[in-house]
N, C-alpha and C positions, 0 to 999 in steps of 0.2 A: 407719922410714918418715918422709921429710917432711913437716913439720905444714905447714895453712895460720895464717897470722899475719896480724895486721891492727893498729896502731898508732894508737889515737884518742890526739891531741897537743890538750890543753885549753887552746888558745889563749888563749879568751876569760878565763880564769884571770888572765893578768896584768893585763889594761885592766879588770877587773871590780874589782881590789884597789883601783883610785881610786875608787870607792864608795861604802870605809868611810872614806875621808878624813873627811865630814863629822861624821861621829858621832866622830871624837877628841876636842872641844870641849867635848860635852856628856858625855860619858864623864867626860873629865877631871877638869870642872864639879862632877861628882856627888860623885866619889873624893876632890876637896881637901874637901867640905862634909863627906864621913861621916867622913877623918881625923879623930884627935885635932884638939879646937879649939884649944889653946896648943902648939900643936908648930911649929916654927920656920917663919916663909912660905915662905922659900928652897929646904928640902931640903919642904916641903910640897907646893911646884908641881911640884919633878921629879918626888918619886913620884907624883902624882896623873897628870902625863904618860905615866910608863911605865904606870899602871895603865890611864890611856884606853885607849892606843894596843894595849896586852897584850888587854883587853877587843874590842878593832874586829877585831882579828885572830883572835881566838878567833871572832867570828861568820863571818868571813872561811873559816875551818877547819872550822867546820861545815856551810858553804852547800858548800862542793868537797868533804864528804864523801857528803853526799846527792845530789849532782849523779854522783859516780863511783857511787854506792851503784846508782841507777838503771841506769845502762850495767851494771853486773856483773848485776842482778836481770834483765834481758834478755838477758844475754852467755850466762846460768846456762841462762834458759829457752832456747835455742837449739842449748845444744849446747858452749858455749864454756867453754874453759879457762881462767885470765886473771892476770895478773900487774901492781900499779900499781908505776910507777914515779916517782921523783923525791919530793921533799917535799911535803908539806902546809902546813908550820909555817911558809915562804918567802912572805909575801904576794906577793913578784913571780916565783914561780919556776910553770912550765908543767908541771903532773902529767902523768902520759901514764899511760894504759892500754892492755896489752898482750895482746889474746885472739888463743887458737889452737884449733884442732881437726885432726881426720883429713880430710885433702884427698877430696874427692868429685869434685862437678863444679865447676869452679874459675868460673865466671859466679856459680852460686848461693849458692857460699861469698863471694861477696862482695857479695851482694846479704843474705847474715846478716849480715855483717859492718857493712853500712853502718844496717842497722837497730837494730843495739846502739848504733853512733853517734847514730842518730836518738831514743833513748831515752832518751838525758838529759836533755832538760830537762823540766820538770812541767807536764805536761798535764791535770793534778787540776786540781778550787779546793784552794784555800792553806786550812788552817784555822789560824789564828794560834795561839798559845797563852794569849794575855795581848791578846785583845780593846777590853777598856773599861780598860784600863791608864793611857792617857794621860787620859781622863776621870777618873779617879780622882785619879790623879796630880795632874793641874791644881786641883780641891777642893781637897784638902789642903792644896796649898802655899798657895791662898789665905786658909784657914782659917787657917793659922801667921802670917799679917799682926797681924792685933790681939790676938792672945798676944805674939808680940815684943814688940806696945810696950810694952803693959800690964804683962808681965812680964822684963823684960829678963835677969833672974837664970835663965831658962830658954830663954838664946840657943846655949849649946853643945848642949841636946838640940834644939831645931828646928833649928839647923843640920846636924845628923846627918840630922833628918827629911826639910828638905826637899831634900838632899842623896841619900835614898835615890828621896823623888818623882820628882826629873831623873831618875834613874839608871831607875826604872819607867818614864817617859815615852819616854825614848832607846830601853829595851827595844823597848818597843812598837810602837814608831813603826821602829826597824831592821829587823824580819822582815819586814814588806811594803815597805820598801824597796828592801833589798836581792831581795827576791822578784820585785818587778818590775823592778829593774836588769838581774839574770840573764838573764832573760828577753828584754832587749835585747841583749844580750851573745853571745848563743847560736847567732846566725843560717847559721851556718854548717851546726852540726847538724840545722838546721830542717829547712833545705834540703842536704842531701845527697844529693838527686838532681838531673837537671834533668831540664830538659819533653824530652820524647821526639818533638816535632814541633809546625809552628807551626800545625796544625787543633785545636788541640783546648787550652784552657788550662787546666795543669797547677797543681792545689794540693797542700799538702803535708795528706792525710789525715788525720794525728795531730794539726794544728795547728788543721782544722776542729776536729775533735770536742772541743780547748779549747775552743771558742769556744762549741762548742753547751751543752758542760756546765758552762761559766763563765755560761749564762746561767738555768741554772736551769731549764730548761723542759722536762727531761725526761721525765717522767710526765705531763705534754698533748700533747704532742709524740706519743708513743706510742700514745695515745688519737686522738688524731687521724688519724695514719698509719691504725689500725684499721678508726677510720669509712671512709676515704676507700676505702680498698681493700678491707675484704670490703663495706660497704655500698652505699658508691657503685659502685666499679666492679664489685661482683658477687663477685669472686674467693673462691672457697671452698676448703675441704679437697680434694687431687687435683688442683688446676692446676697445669701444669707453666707458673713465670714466668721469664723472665729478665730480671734487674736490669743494667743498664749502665752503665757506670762507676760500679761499687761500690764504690771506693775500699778501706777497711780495716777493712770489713764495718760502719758506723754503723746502715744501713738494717736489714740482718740483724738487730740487737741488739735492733731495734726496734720488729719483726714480731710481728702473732697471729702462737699458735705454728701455728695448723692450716696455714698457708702455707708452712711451712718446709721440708716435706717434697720440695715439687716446683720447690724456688729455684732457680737456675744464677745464678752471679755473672762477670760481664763485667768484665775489668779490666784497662785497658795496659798500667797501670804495674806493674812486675813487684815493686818494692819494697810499697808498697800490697796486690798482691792475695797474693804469700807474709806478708806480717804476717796479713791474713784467713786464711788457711788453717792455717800456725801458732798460730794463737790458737784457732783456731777458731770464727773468727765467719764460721760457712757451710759450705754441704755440698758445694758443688760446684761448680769451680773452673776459668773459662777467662781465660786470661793472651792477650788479644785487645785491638784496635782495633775497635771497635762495626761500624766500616764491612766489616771484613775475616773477619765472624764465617763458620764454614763450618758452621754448621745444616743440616738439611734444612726444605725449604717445608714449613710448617703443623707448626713442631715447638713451635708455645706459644699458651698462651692468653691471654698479658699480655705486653706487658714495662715492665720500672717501670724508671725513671732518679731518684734523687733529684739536684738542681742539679747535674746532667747537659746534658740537650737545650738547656739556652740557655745553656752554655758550647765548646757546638760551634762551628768558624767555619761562616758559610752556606754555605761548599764542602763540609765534613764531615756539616754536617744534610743538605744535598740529596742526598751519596751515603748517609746513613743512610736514608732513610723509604722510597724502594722498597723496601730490605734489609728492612725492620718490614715493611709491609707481607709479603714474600713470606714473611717469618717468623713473620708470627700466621696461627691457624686462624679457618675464618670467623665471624664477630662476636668476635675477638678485639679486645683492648685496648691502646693505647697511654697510659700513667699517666704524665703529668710531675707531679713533685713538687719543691716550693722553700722551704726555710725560712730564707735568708737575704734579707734586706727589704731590704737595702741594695745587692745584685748583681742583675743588671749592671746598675746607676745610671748612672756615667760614659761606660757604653760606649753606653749605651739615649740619652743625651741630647747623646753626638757623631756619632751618628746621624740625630737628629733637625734639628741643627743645621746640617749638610750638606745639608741640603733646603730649612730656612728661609733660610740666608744665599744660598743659590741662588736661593728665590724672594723672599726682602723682603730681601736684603742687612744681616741682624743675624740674631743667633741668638736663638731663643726658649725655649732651656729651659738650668737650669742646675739642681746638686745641690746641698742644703744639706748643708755640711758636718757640721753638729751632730746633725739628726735625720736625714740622707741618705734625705730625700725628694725629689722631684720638685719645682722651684721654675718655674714660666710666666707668661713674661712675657704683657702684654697686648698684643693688635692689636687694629686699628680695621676696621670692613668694608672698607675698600678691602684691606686688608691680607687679610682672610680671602678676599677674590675671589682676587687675587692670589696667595695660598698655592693653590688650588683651580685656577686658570687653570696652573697650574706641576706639577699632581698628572699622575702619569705617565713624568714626564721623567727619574725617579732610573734608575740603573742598576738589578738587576736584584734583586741582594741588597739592596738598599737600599728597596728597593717596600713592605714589611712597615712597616717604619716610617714611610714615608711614608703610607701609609693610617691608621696608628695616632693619630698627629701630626693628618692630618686630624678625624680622629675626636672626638681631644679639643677640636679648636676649634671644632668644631659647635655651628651656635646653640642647640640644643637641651639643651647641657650649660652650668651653670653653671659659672664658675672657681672656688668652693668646692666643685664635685660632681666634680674632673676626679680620676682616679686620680693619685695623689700618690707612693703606694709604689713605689720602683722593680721590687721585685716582680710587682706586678700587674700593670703595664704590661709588663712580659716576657714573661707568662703571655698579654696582645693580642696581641705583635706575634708568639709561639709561635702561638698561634690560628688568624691570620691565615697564617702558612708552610703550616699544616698544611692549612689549607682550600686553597691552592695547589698541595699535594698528595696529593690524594682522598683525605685524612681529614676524618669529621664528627665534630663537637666535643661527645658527649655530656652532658657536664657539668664545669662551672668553676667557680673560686671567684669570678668579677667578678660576679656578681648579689648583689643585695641579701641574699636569706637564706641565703648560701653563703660569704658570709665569713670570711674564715679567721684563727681563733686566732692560727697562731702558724707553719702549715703553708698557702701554697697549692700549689693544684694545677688539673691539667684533663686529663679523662678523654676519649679519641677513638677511633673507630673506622675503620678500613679501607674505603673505597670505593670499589674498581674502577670506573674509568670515568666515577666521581662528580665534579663540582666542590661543593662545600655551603657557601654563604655563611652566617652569619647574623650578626646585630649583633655587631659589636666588642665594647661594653660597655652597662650600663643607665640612662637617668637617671632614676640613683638611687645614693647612698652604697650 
């Protein structure tokens, strides 16, 4: 029978070996200091050379085996068979990995295929091995300063010494190096898929959940989700919810368990929602476009999005919310959830700015790059009439924000009390859609005693027939 095959070519393998250029210097550095101290300069510097360069390329040999090591540890769990080809010991030479299996359905076998690709690079934290290495290291050597002088007869052993220092310091300072080198290096594998259309922007799953678990916030984060959904919004044991754009189940991982039972996971991306189900993060499993879900009316009692609903374009939100709507039962919930603070930043303040340069001719918001908050400029009253005398005039998707933008230049908020998090301001101008489409906004994180950790969010219900305004935000932090 013919196999299926698939050929991951470790591109980034060769431009990744300029890397270890730098660390030959100090390699070498350390190697001539631990030689014998009266052994000839000349034949001293070459071996110390061959021993850096031997040294760079051994870490080199081990960063390409734990980068292949992953792809086969995924190749294994899926099913695959696998063969490396080409060297390891070549700094410039391209390994290639070769899996195969029993052809099935030939779409799905390469939609395994491409997620073995997408496996290799390390989506853990790094735990170094030798931490306070270069702290150590740097003491020492300077402690071997005033024994030299003092002692000059004890120059061949500090030179071994501080020759093994360098050589701990280079250690140290190499494996987060080159950790984070990789990691630039890789982008191909990152991204092994593309976006499947322009409504809807497309992340790579496994690259969020570095980022969530790179920051540590795991176990509040969890805590929080908890509060937010059985407390806030109610949901208990026996709702039947569906989460939407679940990506590669993070939210599932996430959940009290009492909720787990009656989950349905919403996913387009077909890469994304076979890693969930594969791994098993989640019970049950629709490979859908949110807008295009084929439910029956009143088949849920929630549906949760985590940093979903305000990466919709406003054409894919306004075809989703009739859809929610006809798809929750009555006093059902709509739960956005968002714990990235920095999205949509850029997209939330060229937005905004599309309304100020039209009304005062400058833009008035910009992102800081560093803590990717909200930065607002000041106007003068004629300026706030003028923004006000102009409200209305945006096109149609663009209304949300312009009422938002209003909001915050209200005289009744200070510019130290204006929401700064691009989050939060997401979570307005979401707000404000929803109320535009007969949902009322049960509960949000913009009040003062609802602030959110680390997680926001804003709970809404379904209003036929309803329009339900109410305040933007509070003044008040």
């Amino acid at each position: 029978m013919k196999t299926f095959s698939f050929l991951i070519r470790e591109t980034w393998a060769a431009k990744f070996s300029l890397f270890a250029v730098p660390f030959i210097p100090p390699f070498s550095a350390a190697a001539f200091l631990i030689l014998p101290y009266n052994l000839a300069t000349a034949p001293k510097a070459w071996l110390s050379l061959i021993m850096g360069a031997a040294l760079a390329n051994g870490f080199l040999i081990k960063r390409k085996r734990e980068h292949l090591r992953r792809h086969i540890d995924e190749a294994e769990f899926l099913g695959f068979h696998w063969a490396v080809k080409a060297n390891l010991w070549n700094p410039f030479s391209i390994p290639e990995l070769e899996i195969s299996k029993e052809p099935s359905d030939p779409a799905r076998d390469r939609v395994l295929a491409e997620l073995v690709r997408m496996g290799g690079p390390n989506y853990a934290p790094v735990r170094f091995s030798l931490p306070h290495a270069s702290d150590i290291a740097t003491l020492v050597s300077v402690a071997t300063i005033p024994l030299a002088r003092f002692f000059p007869v004890l120059m061949p052993a500090l030179s071994a010494v501080v020759g093994l220092m360098l050589l701990l310091y280079a250690l140290s300072e190499v494996e987060d190096y080159l950790e984070r080198s990789e990691y630039k290096c890789v982008g191909e594998e990152i991204l092994c898929f593309r976006s499947s259309g322009p409504d809807y922007i497309q992340w790579n799953f496994r690259d969020l959940e570095r980022k969530r678990i790179l920051r540590g916030t795991g176990a509040a984060m969890k805590n929080e989700i908890k509060e937010i959904l059985s407390v806030k919004a109610g949901l208990a044991a026996g709702a039947e919810i569906l989460e939407i754009g679940a990506g590669g189940g993070f939210l599932w991982k996430n959940l009290p368990d009492e909720l787990k039972a009656g989950w349905t996971q919403a996913e387009k991306n077909i890469h994304a929602s076979l890693y969930a189900q594969r791994h098993g993060y989640g019970g049950r499993f629709i490979n859908s476009d949110i807008t295009e879900l084929s439910f029956e009316a009143g088949s849920f009692d929630a549906i949760v999005g985590l940093e979903c609903l305000d990466s919709l374009s406003p054409d894919a939100l306004a075809g989703f919310l009739p859809k929610a709507r006809n798809l929750l039962r009555p006093g059902g919930k709509l739960v956005h959830l968002k714990d990235f603070q920095d999205w949509p930043g850029p997209l939330i303040a060229e937005k905004f700015n599309l309304f100020s340069s039209f009304a005062l001719g400058k833009e008035l918001v910009s992102v800081c790059k560093r803590t990717r908050r909200f930065k607002y400029g000041e106007i003068t009253a004629p300026e706030l009439s003028a923004l006000r005398a102009a409200a209305g005039k945006a096109a149609p998707e663009d209304k949300p924000y312009e009422k938002v933008l209003l909001a915050l230049y209200s005289p009744e908020i200070l510019p130290g009390k204006r929401k700064r998090v691009p989050m939060l301001v997401s979570v307005m101008i979401l707000k404000e859609i929803l109320a535009d489409n007969d949902f009322r906004v049960v509960t949000d994180c913009l009040a003062p005693e609802n602030a959110p950790v680390g997680v926001a969010y804003l709970i809404a219900q379904a209003e036929p027939g309803r329009n339900v305004r109410e305040p933007l935000i509070s003044n008040a932090e």
